[in-house]
NUMI-308853 format. One record per residue: residue number from 1; residue in three letters; x, y, z of N, C-alpha, C in turn. Coordinates in steps of 0.2 Angstrom, whole numbers, plus 5000, padded with zeros to 4 digits. Last residue first. Example, Ala and Ser with C-alpha at 12.3 -4.5 7.8 and 13.67 -1.06 7.14 Angstrom:
! NUMI-308853
@n->2, res->SER, npx->5064, npy->4989, npz->5035, capx->5068, capy->4995, capz->5036, cpx->5064, cpy->5000, cpz->5039;
@n->1, res->ALA, npx->5066, npy->4972, npz->5039, capx->5062, capy->4978, capz->5039, cpx->5066, cpy->4984, cpz->5039;
//
This chain:
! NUMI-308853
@n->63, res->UNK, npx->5679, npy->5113, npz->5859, capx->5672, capy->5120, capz->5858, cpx->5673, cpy->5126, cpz->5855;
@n->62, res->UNK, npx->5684, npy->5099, npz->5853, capx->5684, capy->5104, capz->5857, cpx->5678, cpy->5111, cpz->5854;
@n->61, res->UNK, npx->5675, npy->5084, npz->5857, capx->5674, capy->5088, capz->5852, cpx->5677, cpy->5095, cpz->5856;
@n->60, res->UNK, npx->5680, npy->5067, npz->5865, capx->5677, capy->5075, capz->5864, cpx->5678, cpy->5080, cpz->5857;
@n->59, res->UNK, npx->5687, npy->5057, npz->5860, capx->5680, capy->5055, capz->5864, cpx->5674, cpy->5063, cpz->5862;
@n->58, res->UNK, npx->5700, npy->5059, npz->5857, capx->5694, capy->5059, capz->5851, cpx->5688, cpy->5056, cpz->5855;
@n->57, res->UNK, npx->5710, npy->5061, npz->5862, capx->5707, capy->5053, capz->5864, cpx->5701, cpy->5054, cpz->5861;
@n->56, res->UNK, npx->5707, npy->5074, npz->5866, capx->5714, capy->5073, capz->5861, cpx->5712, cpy->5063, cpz->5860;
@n->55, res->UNK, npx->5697, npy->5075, npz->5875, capx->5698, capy->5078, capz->5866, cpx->5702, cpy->5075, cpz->5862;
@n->54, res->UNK, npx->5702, npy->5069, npz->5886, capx->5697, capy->5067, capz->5881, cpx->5698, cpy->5067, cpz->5872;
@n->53, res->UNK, npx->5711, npy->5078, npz->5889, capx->5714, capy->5068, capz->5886, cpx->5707, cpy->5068, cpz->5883;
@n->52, res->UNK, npx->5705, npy->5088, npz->5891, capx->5709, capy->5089, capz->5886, cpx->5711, cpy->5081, cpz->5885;
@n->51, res->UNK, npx->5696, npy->5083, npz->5902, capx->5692, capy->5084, capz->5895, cpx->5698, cpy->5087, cpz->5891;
@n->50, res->UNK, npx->5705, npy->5084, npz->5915, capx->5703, capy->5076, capz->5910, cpx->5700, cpy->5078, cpz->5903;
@n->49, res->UNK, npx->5705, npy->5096, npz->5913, capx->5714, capy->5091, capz->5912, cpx->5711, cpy->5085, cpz->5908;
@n->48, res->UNK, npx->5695, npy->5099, npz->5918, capx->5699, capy->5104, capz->5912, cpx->5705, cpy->5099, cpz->5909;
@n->47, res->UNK, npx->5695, npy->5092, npz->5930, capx->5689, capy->5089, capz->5924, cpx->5692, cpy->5095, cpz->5921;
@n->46, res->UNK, npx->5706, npy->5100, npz->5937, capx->5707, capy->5092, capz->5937, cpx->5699, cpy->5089, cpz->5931;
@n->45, res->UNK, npx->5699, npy->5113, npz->5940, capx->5706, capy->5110, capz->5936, cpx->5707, cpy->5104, cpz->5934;
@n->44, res->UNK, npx->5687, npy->5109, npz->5947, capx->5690, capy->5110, capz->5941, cpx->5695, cpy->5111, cpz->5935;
@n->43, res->UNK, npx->5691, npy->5095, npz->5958, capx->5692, capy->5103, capz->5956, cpx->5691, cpy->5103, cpz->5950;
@n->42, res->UNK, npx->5685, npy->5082, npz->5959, capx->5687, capy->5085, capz->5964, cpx->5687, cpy->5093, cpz->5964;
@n->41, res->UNK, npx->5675, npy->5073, npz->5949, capx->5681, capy->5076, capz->5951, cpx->5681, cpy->5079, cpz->5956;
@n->40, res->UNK, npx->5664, npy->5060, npz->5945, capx->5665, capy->5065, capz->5948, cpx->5674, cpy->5068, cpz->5950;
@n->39, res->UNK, npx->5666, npy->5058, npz->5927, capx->5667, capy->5061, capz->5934, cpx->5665, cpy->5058, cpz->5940;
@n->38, res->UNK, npx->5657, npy->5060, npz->5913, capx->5664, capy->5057, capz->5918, cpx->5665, cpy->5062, cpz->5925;
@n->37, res->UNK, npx->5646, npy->5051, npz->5904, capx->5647, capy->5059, capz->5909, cpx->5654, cpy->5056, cpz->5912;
@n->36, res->UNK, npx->5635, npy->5055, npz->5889, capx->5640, capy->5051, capz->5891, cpx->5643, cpy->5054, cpz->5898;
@n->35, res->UNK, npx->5624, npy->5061, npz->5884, capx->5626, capy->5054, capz->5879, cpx->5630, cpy->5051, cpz->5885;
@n->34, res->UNK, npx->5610, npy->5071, npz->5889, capx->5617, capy->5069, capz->5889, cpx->5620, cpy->5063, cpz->5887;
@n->33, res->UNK, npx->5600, npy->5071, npz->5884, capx->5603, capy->5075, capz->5878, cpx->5609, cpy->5072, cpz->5879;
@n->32, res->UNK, npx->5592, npy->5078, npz->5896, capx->5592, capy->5070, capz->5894, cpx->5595, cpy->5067, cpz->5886;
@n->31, res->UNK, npx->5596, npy->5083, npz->5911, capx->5597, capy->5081, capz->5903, cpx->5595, cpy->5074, cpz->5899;
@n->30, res->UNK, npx->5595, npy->5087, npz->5922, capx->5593, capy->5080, capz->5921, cpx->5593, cpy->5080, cpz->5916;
@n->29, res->UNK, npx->5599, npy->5099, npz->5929, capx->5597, capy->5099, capz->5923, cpx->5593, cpy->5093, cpz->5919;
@n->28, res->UNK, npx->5602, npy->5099, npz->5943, capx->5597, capy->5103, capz->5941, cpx->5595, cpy->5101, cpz->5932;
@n->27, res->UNK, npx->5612, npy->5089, npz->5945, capx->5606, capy->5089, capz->5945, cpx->5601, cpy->5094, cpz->5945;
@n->26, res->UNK, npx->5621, npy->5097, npz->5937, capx->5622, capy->5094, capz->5934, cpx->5614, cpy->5089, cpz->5936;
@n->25, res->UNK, npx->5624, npy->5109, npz->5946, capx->5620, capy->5110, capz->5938, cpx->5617, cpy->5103, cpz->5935;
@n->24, res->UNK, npx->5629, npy->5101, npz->5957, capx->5622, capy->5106, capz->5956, cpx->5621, cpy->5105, cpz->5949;
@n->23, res->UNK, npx->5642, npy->5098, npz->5951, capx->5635, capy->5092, capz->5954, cpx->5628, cpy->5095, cpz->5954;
@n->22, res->UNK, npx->5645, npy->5108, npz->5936, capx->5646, capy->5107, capz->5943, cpx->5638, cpy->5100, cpz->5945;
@n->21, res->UNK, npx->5652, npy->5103, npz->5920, capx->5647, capy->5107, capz->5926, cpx->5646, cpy->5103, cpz->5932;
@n->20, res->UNK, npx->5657, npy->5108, npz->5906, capx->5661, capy->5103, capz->5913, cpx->5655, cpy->5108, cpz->5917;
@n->19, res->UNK, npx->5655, npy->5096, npz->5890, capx->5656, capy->5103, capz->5895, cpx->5657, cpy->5098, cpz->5901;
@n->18, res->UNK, npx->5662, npy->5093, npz->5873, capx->5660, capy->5090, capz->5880, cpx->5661, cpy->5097, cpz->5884;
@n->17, res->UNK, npx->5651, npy->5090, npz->5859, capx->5655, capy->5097, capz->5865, cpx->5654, cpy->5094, cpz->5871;
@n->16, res->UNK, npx->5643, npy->5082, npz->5854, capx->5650, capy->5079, capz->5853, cpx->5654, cpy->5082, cpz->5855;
@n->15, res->UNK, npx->5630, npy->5084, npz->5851, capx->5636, capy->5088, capz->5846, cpx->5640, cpy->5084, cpz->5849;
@n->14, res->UNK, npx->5623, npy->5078, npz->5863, capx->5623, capy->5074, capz->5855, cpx->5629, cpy->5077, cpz->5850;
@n->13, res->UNK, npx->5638, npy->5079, npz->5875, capx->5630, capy->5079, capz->5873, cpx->5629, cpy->5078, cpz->5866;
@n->12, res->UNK, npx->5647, npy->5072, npz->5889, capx->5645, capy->5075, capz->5883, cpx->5638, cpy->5073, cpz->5879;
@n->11, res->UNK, npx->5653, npy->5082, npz->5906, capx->5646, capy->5078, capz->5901, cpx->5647, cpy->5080, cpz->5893;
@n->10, res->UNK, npx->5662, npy->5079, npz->5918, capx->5660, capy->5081, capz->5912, cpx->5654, cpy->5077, cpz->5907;
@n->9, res->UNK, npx->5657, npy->5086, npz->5935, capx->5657, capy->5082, capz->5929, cpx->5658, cpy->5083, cpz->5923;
@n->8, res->UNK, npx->5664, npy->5089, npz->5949, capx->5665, capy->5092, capz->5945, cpx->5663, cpy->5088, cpz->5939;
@n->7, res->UNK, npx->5658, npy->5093, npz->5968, capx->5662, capy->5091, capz->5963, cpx->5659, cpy->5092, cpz->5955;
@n->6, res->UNK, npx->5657, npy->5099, npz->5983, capx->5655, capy->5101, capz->5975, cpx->5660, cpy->5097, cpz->5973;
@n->5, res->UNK, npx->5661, npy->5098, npz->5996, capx->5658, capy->5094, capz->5996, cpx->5655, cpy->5094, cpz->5988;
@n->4, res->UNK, npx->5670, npy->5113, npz->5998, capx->5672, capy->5105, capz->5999, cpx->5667, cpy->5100, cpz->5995;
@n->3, res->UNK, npx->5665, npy->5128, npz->5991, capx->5661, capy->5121, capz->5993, cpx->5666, cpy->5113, cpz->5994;
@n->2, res->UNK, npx->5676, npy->5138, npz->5991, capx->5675, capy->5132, capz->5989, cpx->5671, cpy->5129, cpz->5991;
@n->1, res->UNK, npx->5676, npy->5148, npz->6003, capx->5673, capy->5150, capz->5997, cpx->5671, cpy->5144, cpz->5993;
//
């Protein structure tokens, strides 16, 4: 059911809400709104983890 080969970035954008979208999304969308990106991760639990140190490390805004 997991794509093995999907991984996970976080992106934040001009608000300062950091989101977590998938490699797909993340070239479907070519944003260009995007300020900053972390990743790539492996699972989503693991960019849920990182964007809580983010937050807490004042990088992110929570939502």
């Amino acid at each position: 059911m997991n794509d093995s080969s999907q991984k996970y970035y976080i992106v934040k954008k001009p608000e300062k809400n950091c989101e977590i979208l998938s490699s797909t999304q993340v070239e479907q969308k070519k944003d260009p709104n995007i300020i900053e990106t972390w990743g790539p991760f492996n699972t989503v639990e693991e960019a849920i983890a990182r964007r809580v140190g983010l937050i807490r490390a004042g990088k992110c805004q929570p939502q």
